[in-house]
Structures are given as C-alpha cells and as structure tokens.
C-alpha positions as CSV (number, residue, x, y, z in Angstrom):
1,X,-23.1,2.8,-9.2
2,X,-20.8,3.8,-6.7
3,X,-22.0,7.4,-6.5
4,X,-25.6,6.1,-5.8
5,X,-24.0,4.3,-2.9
6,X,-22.5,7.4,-1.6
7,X,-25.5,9.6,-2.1
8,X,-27.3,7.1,-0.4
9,X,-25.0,6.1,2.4
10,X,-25.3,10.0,3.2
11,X,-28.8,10.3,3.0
12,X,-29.2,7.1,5.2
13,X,-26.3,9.0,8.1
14,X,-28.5,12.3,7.7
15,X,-31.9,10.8,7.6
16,X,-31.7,8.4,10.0
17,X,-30.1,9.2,13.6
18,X,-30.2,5.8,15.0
19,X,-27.5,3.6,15.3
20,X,-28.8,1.0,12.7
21,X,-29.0,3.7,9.9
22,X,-25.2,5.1,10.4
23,X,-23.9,1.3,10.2
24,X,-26.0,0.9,7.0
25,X,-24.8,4.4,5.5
26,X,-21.8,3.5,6.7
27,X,-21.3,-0.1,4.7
28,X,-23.1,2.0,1.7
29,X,-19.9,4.7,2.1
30,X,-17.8,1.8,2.5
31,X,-18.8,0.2,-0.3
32,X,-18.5,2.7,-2.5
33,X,-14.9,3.4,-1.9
34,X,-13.9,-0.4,-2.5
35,X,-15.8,-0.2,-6.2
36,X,-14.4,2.9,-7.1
37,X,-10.9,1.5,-6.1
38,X,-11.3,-1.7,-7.7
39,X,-12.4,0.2,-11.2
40,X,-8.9,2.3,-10.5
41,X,-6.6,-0.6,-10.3
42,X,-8.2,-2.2,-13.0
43,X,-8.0,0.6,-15.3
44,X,-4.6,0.9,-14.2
45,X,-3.4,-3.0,-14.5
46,X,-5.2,-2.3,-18.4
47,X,-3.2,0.0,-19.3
48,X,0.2,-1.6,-17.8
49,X,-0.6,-4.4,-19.8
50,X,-1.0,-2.0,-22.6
51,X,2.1,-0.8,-22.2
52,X,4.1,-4.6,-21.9
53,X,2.4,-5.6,-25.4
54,X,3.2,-2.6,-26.9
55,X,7.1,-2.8,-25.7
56,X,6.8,-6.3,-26.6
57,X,5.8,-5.8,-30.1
58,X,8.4,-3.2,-30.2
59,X,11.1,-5.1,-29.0
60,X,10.0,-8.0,-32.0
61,X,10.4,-5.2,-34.7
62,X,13.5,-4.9,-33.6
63,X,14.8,-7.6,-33.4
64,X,13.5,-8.1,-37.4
C-alpha cells in the first residue's frame, strides 16, 4: 500500500499544477513515509523481542 501512495502522490504533484493537488500529493507522499516507517519499527521491535525470548530460554537451560 504504501508504494500506491507514492505513485500516486507523484502522479497527483505532476498531474495537477495547482496548489490543492501538491498539498494532496503531498499528504499521499507523506503518508507513505509514516507506513513504511511504522512496518520498519515493527519488524524491528519483532525481532528484538525475538531475540529477549530466545536469551531468556537460554538463560533457563542454563540455569537447569
């Protein structure tokens, strides 16, 4: 989804000159930045927590 809303934020900026279409292909631009940084830092917080259970489980074979 987010690279529809930059294609399309694009499209709107080069399509329509007007003031009105850059702020609209602008939010579109916008708003594909915040999604694609929002799916990064939740991949990212997965894969810490990942990490923590795994250590965890290791740490309780250890300790075994």
């Amino acid at each position: 989804m987010p690279f529809i809303y930059a294609i399309a934020g694009l499209v709107t900026i080069l399509h329509f000159e007007t003031p009105a279409g850059y702020g609209v292909g602008a939010l579109l631009l916008i708003a594909a930045l915040v999604i694609l940084k929002m799916r990064n830092d939740y991949r990212n917080f997965k894969e810490t927590i990942r990490l923590a259970e795994d250590l965890l489980e290791h740490e309780q074979d250890s300790s075994d």
